[in-house]
MDAnalysis code that builds the backbone (N, CA, C; Angstrom):
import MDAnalysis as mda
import numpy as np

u = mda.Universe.empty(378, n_residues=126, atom_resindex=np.repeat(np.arange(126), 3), trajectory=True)
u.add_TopologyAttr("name", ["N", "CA", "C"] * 126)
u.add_TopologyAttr("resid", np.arange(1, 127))
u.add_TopologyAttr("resname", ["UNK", "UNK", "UNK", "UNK", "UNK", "UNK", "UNK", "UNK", "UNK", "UNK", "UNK", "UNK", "UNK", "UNK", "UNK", "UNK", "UNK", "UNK", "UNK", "UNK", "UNK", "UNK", "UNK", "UNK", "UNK", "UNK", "UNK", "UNK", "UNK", "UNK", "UNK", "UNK", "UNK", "UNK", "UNK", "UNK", "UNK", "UNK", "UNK", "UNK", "UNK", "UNK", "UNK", "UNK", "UNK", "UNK", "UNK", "UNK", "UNK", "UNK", "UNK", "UNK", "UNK", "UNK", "UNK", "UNK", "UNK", "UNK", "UNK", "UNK", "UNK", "UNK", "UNK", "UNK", "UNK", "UNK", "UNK", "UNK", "UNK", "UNK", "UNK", "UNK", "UNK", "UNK", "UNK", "UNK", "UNK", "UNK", "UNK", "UNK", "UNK", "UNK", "UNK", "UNK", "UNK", "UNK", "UNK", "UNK", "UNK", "UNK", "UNK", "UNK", "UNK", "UNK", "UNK", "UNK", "UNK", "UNK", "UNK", "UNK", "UNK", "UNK", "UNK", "UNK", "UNK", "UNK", "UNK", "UNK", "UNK", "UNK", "UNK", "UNK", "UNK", "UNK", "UNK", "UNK", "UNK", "UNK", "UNK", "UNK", "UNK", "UNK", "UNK", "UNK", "UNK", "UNK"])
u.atoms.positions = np.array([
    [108.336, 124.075, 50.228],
    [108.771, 123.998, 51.605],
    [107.621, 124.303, 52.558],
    [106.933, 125.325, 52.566],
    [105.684, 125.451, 52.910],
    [104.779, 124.512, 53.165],
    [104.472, 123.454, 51.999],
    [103.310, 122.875, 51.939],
    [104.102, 121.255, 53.059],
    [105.610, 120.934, 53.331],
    [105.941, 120.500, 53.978],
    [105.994, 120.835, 55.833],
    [106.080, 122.003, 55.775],
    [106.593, 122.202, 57.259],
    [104.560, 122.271, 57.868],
    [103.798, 122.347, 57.245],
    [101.849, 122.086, 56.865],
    [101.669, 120.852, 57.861],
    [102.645, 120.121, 56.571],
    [101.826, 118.647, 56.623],
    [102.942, 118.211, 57.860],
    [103.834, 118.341, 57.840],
    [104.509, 118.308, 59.302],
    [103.842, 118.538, 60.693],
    [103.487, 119.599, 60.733],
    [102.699, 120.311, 62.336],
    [101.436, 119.438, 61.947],
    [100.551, 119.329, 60.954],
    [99.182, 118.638, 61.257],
    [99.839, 117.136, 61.355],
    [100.414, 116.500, 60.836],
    [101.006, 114.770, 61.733],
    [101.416, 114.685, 63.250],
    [101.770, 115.991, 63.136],
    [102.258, 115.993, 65.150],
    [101.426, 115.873, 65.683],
    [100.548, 117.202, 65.052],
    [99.449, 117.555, 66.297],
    [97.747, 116.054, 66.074],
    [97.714, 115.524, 64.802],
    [97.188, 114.119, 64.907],
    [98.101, 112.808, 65.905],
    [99.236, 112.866, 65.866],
    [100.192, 112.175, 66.568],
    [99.784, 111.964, 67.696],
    [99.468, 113.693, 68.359],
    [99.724, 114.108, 69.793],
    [98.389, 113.408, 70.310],
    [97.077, 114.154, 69.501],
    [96.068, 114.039, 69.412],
    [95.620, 112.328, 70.123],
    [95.871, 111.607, 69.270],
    [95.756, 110.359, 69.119],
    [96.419, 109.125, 70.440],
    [97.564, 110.093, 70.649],
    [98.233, 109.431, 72.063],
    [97.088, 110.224, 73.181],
    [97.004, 111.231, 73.232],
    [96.020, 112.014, 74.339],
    [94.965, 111.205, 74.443],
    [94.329, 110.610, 73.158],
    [92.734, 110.199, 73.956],
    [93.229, 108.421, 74.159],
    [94.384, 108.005, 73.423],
    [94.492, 106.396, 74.263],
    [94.767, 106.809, 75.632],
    [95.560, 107.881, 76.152],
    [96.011, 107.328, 77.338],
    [95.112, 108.237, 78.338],
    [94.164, 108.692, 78.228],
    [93.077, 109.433, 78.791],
    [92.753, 108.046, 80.317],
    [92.564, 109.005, 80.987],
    [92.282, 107.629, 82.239],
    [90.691, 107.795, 82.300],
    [90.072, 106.776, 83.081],
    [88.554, 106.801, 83.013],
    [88.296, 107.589, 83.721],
    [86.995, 108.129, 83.478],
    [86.487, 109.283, 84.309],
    [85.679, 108.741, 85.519],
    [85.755, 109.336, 86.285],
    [85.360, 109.507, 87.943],
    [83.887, 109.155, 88.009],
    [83.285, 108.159, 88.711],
    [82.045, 107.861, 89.033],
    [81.173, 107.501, 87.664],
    [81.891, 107.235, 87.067],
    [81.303, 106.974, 85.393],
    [80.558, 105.461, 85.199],
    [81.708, 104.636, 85.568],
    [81.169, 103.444, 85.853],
    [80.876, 102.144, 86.966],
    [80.650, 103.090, 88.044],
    [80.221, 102.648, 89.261],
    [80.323, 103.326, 90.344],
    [80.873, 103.438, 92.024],
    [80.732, 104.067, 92.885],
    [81.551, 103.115, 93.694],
    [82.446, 103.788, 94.503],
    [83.230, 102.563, 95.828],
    [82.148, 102.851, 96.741],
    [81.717, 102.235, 97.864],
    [81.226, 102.351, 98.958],
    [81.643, 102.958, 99.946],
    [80.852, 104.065, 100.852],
    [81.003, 104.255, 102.283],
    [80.325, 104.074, 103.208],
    [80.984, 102.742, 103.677],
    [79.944, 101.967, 105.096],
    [80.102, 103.309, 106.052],
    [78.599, 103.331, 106.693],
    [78.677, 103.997, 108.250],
    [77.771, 102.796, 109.022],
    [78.462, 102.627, 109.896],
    [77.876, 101.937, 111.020],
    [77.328, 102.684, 111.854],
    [75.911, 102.965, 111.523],
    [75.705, 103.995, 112.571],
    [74.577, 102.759, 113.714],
    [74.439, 102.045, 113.326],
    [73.907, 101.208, 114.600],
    [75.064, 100.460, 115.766],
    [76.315, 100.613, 115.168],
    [77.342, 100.199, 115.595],
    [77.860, 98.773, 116.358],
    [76.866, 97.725, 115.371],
    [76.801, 96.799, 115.421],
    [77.523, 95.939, 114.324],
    [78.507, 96.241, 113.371],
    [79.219, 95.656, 112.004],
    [80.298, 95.473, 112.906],
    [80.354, 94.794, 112.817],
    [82.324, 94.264, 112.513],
    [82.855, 94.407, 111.379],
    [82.330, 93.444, 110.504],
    [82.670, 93.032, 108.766],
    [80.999, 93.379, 108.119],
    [81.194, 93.447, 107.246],
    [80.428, 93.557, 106.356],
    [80.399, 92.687, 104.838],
    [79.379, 91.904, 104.414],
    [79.256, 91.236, 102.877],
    [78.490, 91.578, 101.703],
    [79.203, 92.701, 100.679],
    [78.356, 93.246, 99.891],
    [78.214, 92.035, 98.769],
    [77.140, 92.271, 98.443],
    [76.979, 91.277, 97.358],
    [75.705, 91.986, 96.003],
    [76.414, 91.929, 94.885],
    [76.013, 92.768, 93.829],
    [76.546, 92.696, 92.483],
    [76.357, 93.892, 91.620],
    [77.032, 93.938, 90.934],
    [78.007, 95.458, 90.146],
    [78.908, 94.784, 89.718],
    [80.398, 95.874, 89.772],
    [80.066, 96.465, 88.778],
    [80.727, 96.965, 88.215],
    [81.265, 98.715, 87.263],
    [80.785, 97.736, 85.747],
    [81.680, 95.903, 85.778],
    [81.245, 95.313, 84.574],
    [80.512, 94.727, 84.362],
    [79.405, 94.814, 85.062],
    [78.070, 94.325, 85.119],
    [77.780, 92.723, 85.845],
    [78.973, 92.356, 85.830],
    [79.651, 90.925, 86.636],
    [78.967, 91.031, 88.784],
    [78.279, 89.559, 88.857],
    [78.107, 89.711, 89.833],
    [78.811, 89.183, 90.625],
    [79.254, 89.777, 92.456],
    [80.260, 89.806, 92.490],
    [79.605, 89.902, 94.362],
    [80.310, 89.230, 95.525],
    [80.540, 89.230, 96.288],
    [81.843, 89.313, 97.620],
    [81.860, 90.604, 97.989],
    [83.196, 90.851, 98.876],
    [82.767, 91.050, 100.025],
    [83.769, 90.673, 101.474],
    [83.327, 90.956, 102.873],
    [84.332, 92.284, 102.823],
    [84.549, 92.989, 103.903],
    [85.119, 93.939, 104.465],
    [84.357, 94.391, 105.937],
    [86.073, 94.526, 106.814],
    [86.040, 94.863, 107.637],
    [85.599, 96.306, 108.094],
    [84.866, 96.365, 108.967],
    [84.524, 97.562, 109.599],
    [84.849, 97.544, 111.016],
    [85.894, 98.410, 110.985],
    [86.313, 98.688, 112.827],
    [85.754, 99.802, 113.331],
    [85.141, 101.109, 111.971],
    [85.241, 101.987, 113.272],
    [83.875, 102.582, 112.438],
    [83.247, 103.979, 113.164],
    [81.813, 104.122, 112.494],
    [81.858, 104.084, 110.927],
    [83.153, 105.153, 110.344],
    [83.012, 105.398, 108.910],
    [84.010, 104.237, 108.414],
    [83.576, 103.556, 107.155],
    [84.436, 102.963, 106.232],
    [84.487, 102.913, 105.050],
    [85.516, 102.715, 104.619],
    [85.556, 103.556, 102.837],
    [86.346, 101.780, 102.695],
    [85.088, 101.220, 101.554],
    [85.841, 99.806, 101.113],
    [86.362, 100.328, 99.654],
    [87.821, 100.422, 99.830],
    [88.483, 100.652, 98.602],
    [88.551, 99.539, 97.690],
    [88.730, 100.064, 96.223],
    [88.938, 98.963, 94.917],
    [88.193, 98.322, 94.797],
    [86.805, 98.504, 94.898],
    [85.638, 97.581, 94.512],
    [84.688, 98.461, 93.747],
    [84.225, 98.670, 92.877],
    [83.089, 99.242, 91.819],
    [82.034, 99.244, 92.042],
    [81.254, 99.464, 92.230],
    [79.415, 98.349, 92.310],
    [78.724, 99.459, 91.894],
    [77.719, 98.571, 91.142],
    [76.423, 99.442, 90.540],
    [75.206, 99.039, 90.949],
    [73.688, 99.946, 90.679],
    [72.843, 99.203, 90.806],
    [72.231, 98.992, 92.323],
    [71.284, 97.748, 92.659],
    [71.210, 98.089, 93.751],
    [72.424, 96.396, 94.284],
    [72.478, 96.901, 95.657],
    [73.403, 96.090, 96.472],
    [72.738, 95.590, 97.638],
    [72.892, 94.193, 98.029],
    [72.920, 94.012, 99.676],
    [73.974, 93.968, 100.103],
    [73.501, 94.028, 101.524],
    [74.710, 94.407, 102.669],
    [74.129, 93.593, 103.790],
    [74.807, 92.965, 104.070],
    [74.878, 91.765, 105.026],
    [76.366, 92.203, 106.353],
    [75.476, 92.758, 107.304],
    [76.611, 93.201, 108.916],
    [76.604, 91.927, 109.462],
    [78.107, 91.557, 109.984],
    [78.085, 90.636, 110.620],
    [78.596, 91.047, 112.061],
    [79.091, 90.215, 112.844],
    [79.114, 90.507, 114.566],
    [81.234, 90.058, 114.718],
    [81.561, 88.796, 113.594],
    [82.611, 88.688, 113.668],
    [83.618, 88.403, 112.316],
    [84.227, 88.153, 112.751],
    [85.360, 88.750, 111.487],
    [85.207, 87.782, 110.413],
    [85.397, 88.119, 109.258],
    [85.812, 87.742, 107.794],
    [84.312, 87.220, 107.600],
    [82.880, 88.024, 108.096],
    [81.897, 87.737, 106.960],
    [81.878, 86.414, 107.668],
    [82.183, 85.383, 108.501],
    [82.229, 84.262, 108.716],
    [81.365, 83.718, 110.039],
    [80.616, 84.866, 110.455],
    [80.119, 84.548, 111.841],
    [78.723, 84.498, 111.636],
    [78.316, 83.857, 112.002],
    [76.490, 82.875, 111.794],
    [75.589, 84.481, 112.445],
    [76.256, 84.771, 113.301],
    [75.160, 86.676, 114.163],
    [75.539, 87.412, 113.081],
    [74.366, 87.571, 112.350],
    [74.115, 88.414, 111.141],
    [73.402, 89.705, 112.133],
    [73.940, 90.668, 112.264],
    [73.706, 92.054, 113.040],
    [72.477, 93.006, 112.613],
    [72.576, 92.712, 110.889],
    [71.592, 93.725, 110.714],
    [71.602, 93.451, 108.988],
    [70.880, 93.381, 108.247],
    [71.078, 93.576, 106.565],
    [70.099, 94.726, 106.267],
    [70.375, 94.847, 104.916],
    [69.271, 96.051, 104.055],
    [70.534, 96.381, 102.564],
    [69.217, 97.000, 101.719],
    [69.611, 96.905, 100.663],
    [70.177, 98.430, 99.949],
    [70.863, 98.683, 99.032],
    [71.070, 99.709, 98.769],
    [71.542, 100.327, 97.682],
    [70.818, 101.330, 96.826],
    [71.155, 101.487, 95.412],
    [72.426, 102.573, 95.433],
    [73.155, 102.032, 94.373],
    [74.610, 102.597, 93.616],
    [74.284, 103.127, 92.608],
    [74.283, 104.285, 92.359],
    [74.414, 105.059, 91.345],
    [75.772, 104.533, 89.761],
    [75.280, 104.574, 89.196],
    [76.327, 104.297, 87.886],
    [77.216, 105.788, 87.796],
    [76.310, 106.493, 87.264],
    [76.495, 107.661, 87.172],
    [76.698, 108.964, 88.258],
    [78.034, 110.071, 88.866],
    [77.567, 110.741, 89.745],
    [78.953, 111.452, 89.701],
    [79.025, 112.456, 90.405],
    [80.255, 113.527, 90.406],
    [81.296, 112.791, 90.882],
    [81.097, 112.341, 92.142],
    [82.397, 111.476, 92.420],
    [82.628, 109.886, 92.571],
    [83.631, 109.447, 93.547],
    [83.592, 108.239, 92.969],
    [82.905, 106.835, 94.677],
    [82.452, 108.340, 95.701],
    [82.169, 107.483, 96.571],
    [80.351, 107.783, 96.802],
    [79.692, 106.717, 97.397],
    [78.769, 106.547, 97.908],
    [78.257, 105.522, 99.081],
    [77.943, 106.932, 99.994],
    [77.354, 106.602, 101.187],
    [76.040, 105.518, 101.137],
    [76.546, 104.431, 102.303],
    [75.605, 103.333, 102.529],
    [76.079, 103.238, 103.786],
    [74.512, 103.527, 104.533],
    [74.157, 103.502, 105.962],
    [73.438, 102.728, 106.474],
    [74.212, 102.013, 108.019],
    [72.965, 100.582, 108.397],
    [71.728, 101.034, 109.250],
    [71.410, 102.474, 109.220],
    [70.442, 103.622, 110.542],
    [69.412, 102.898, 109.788],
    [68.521, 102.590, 110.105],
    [67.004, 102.036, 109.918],
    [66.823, 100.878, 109.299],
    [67.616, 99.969, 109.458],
    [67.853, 98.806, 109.285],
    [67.590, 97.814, 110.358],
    [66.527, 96.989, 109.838],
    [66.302, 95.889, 111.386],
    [67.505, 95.669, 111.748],
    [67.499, 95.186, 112.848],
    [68.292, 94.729, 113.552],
    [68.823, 92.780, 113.663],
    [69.542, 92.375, 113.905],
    [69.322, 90.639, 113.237],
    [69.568, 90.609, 114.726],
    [70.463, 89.183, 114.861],
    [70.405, 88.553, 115.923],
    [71.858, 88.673, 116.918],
    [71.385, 89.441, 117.999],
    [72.388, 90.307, 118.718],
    [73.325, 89.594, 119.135],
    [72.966, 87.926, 119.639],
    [74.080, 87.058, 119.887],
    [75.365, 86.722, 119.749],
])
């Protein structure tokens, strides 16, 4: 009876074990970084990052920027990135405001990183 109620608790606790690390969620800043636009020239409307994500896949998204700080949620990016400010909405307006480039950490405590347009030429104010 002994050598049953043994082998009992060690199948659970492998059981338990085994469900714990499938359903483990990914860890934080592990495999990429979301972005935080600051407009500090305050010339973005939208913004067009273009780069590559968490799966090494290259990958181009616009996002809006209305106000100085912006946090573009659900996007990954690693590596380095451009950033292309535009003057009007959806990434679609020919007055490119300002570009510059900017490295993403793979690796880092959390899951955001700051990207700022402050010393960035300036494009065409029109």
């Amino acid at each position: 009876m002994k050598h049953r109620i043994g082998s009992g608790i060690t199948a659970s606790a492998l059981t338990f074990a085994a469900l714990a690390i499938s359903a483990a969620p990914a860890l934080a800043g592990s495999g990429g970084q979301q972005i935080d636009f600051i407009d500090s020239l305050g010339v973005a409307n939208t913004i067009r990052i273009n780069g590559y994500n968490q799966n090494g896949s290259y990958t181009s998204q616009c996002f809006a920027t209305p106000v100085h700080e912006n946090k573009d949620y659900g996007y990954w990016w690693a590596g380095t990135v451009n950033v292309i400010a535009y003057s009007g909405n959806n990434c679609q307006s020919t007055t490119v405001t300002a570009e510059g480039d900017a490295y993403i950490p793979t690796v880092q405590s959390g899951d955001w990183t700051v990207v700022s347009d402050a010393g960035w030429p300036l494009g065409n104010q029109g």
